[in-house]
N, C-alpha and C positions, 0 to 999 in steps of 0.2 A: 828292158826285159818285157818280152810282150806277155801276156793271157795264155797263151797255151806255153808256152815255155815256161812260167809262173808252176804251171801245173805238174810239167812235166820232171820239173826239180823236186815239185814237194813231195812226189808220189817213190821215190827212191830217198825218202828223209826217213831213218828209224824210230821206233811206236815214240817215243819220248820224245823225238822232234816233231813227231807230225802233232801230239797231243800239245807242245809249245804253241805252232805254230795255227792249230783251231784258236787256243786262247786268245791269239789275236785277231783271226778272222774276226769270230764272238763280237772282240768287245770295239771293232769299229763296225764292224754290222750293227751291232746294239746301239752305239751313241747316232747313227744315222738315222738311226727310227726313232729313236728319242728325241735329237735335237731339232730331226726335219722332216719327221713323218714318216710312216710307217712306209708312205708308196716310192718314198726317195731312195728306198733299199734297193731298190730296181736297178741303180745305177751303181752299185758296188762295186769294186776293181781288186781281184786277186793281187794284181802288183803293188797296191798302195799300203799292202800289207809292211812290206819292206821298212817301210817309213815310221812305222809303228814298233815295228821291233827293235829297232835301232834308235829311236828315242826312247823308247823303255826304258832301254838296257844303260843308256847315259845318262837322266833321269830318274831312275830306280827308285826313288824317295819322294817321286812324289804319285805312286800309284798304291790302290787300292786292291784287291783281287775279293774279287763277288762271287756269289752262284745266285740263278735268276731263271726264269721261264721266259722262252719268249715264244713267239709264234711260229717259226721253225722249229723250236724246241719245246712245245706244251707239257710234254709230261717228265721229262727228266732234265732234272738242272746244267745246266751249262756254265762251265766259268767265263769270269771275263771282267777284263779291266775297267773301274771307275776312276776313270781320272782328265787332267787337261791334255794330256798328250791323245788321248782316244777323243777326246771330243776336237782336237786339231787335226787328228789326222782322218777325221770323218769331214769336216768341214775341208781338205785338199782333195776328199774322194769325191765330192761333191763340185769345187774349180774346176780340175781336171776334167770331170763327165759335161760338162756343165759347155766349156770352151771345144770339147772336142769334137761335140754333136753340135755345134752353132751352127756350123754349114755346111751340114750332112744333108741332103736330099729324101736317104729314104725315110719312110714313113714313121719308123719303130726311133728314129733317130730324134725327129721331129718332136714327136709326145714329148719324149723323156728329157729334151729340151726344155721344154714349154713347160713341167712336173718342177723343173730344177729352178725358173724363174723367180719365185719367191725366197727360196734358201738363199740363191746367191744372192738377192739382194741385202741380206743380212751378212755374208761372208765378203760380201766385198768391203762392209764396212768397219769391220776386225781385223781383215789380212790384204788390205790392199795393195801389197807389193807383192805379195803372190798370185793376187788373182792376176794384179797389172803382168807376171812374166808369164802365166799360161795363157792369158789371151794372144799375147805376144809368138809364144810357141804356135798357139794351134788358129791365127788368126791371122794374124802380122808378118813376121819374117819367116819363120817356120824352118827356118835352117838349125843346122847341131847346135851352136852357140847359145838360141835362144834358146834351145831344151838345157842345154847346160846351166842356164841363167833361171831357167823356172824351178829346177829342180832344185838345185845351190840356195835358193830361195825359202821353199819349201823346206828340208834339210834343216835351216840353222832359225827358226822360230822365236828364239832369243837372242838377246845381246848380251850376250855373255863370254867365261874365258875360252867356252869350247865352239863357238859360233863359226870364227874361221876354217878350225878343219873340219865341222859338217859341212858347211857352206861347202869346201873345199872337196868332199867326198861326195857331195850332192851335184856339182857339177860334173864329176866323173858319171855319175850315175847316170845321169842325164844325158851325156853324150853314149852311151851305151846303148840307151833306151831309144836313142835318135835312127843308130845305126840297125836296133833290131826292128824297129817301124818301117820302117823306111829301107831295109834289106840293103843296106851298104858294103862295102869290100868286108872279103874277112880280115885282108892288112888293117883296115882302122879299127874292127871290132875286137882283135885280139890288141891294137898297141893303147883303144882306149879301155879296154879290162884290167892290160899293166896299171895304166894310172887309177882306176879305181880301187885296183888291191893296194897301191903303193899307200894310198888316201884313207883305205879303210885300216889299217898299220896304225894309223895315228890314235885313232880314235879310243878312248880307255872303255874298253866293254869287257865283262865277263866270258869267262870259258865257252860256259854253255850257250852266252844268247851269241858266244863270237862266231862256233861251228854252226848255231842253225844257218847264219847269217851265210858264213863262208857256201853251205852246202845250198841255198837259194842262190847265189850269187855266182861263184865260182864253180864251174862244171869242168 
């Protein structure tokens, strides 16, 4: 799912979805400025929202919900998640940007590179099989596979009884994400959507975080 398709799903979400799906903006925008400086917000990613939503929703027990000021929002409060899955999924918003401007050329790429040097060096030493498959994605082989492998990665952050089918819906995602990057056949982009719907079936989420989910995901 690229940035402007990210967008272009949420902006046809009804008030109750779109006001879900700020709460998540919020609270990985928020833990990025908290965990890694205010200027690391620079590099935020509409689609890393996904990620967030969908541990939430699996997870549910072990989040908090705040209201807070921040610097976007000075004078009227904003909700937004305190919890490990928002400070994880800030720290993959941060890999992610991090790997994908490594060996970008332009200028604006460059900075925000050189901005993100110090976060990862602490991110790599908490998630380092994550970090190891986005470098991998956006450095090394760069084929579907390894998107399928960074994401799969990314997705399943515990070992636990539900690890295999994030893992297993995270690679779906990944090969999706590979195919809208990279502007691939619509034959692969619709038979790897099957597998992602078939993937995200598995998964035990709630009603409501299932349709914001379905209605980002599936168009």
């Amino acid at each position: 799912m690229s940035q402007l398709e990210f967008k272009t799903a949420a902006a046809a979400l009804s008030k109750v979805q779109r006001e879900k799906l700020r709460l998540h903006l919020c609270s990985v925008c928020r833990a990025i400025g908290e965990n890694y400086g205010v200027k690391a917000r620079s590099c935020f990613r509409y689609d890393i929202v996904v990620l967030s939503i969908l541990l939430h929703a699996v997870y549910d027990e072990q989040s908090f919900l705040c209201r807070g000021k921040c610097i976007k929002h000075p004078i009227k409060n904003c909700r937004f998640y305190q919890s490990g899955v928002s400070d994880y999924t800030a720290a993959m918003n941060i890999a992610v940007s991090y790997y994908e401007t490594k060996n970008c050329r332009a200028l604006k790429a460059k900075l925000q590179n050189r901005l993100l040097e110090k976060p990862m060096a602490r991110i790599k030493k908490r998630f380092s099989l994550q970090c190891d498959a986005a470098r991998a994605a956006y450095m090394e082989n760069g084929d579907c596979e390894a998107y399928a492998a960074m994401c799969g990665a990314m997705f399943a952050p515990f070992d636990d009884a539900l690890s295999d089918d994030l893992r297993a819906f995270g690679e779906a995602f990944g090969r999706v994400l590979y195919v809208d990057t990279h502007r691939g056949s619509d034959t692969d982009k619709k038979l790897f959507n099957g597998a992602m719907r078939c993937a995200f079936q598995k998964l035990p989420i709630n009603s409501a975080d299932s349709d914001l989910l379905k209605a980002l995901l599936f168009r």
